[in-house]
C-alpha positions as MATLAB code, in Angstrom:
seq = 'XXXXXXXXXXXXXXXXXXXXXXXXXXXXXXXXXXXXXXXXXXXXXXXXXXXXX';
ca = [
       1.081   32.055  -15.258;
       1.555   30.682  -11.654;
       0.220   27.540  -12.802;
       2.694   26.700  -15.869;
       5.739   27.481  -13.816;
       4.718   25.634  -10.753;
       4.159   22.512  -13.817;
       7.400   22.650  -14.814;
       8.840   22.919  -11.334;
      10.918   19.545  -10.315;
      10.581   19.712   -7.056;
       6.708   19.996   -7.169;
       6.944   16.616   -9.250;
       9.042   14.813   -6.947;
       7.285   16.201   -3.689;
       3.982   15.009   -5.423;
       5.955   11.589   -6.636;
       6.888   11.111   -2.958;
       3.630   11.993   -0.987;
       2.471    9.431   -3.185;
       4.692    7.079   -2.489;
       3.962    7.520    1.200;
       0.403    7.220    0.821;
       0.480    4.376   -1.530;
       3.001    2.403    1.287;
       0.877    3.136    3.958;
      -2.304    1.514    1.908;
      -0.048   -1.445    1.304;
       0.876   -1.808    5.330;
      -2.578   -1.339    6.628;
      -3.536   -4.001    4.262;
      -1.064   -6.325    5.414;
      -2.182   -5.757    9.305;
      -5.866   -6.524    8.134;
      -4.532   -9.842    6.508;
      -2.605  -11.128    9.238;
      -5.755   -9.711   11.709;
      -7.945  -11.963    9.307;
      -5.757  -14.902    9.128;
      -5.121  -14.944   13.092;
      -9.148  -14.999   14.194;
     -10.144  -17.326   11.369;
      -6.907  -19.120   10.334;
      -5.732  -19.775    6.710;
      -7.485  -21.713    4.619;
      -5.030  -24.265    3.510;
      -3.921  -25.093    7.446;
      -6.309  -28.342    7.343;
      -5.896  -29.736    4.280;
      -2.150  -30.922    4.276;
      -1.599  -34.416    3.577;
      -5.355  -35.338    2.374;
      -6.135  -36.708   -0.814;
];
């Protein structure tokens, strides 16, 4: 019975729609740092090729 009311609760859906959020913009940032990490100790790939064809 606890389970069907807690379903239909809106607050559980939005507390569950945020923590998700949260978690799912955290994933994003920590991905960014390891790009720009990546790109600063090897360099992009496209920084020598300007200009040559």
């Amino acid at each position: 019975m606890e389970a069907k009311k807690l379903l239909k609760d809106k607050k559980f859906w939005f507390a569950s729609f945020l923590i998700t959020w949260a978690a799912a913009l955290q994933a994003h940032m920590m991905w960014m740092q390891k790009q720009d990490s990546f790109k600063q100790k090897f360099g992009a790939l496209n920084d020598g090729d300007e200009g040559e064809n």
